[in-house]
C-alpha positions as CSV (number, residue, x, y, z in Angstrom):
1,X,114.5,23.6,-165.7
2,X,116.4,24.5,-162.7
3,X,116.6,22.6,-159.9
4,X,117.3,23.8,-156.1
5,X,117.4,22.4,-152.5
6,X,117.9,24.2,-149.5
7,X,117.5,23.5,-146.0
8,X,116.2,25.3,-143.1
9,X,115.2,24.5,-139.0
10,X,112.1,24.3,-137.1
11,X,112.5,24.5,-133.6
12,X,112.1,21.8,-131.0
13,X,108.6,20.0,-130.4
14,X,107.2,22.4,-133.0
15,X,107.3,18.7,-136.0
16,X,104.0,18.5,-136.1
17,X,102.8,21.8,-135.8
18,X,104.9,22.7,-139.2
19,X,103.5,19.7,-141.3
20,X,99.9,21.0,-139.8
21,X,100.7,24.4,-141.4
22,X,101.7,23.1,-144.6
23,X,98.7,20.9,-145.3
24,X,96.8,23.7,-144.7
25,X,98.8,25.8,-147.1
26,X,96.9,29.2,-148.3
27,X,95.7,28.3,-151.6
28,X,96.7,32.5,-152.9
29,X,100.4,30.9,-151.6
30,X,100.3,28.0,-154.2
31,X,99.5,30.2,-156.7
32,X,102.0,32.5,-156.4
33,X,104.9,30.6,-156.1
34,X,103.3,28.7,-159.3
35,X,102.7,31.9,-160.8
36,X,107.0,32.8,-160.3
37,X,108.1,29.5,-162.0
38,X,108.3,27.4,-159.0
39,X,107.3,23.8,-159.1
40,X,107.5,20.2,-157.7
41,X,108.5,21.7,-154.1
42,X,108.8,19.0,-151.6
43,X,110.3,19.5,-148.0
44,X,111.7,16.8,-145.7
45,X,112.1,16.7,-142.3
46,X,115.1,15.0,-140.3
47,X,113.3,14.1,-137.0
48,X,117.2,13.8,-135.6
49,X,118.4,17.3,-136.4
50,X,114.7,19.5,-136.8
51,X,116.8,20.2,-140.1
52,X,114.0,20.9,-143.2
53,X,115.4,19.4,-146.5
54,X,113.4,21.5,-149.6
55,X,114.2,20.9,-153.0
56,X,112.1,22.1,-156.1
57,X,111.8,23.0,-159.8
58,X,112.0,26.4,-161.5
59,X,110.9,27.8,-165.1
60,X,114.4,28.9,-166.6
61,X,112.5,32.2,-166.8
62,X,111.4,32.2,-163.4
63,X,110.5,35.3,-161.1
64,X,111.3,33.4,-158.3
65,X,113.9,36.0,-156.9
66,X,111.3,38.3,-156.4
67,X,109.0,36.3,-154.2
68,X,110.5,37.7,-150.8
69,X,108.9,41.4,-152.2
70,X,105.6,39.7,-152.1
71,X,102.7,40.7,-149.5
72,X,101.5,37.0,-149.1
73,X,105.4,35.8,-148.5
74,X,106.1,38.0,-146.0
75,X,102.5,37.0,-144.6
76,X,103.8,33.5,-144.7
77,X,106.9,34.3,-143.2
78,X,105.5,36.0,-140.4
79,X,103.0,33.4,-139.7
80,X,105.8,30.2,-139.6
81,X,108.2,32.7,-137.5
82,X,107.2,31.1,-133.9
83,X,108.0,27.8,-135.1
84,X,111.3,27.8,-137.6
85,X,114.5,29.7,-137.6
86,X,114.3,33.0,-138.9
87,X,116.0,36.2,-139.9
88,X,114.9,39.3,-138.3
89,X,112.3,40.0,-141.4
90,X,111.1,36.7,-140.2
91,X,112.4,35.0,-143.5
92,X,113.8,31.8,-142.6
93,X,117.1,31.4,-141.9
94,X,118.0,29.0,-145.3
95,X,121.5,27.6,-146.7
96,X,121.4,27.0,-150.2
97,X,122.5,23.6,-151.1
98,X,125.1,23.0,-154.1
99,X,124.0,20.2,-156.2
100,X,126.9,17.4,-156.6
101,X,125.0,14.7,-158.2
102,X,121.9,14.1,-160.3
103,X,120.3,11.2,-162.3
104,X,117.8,11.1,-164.6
């Protein structure tokens, strides 16, 4: 099992409207992220900074590298672009985080 954490930003007054979006999340979204190896995802939210915390879990054999090829990513992407930091594709603009410390 691998794990990852990266973090990414919403932009101002839009706290709310992103936790709205993701308890609404499209069903054919969890699936597909399943369905590449990824699991126990969890993001966080520092209220101070509007920086987004995400860490999750993936298969050793995962086909999570392809998921920004995928029609209902980019759909996703497109969709959370008003609200976050994004790339011109409308991916977010991410920093993958180096893990200096675990604990079972």
């Amino acid at each position: 099992m691998i794990r990852q954490a990266f973090k990414m930003k919403i932009k101002p007054g839009f706290e709310q409207e992103y936790k709205r979006r993701h308890d609404e999340i499209w069903p054919v979204l969890v699936k597909e992220l399943e369905a590449a190896g990824v699991s126990d995802y969890s993001i966080y939210l520092d209220e101070e900074t509007l920086t987004l915390f995400a860490f999750q879990k993936l298969k050793d054999h995962n086909a999570s590298a392809a998921l920004p090829e995928t029609e209902i990513v980019k759909k996703w992407w497109s969709y959370m672009s008003d609200i976050m930091e994004t790339n011109p594709d409308h991916s977010p603009m991410s920093t993958t985080l180096p893990e200096v410390f675990h604990m079972d």
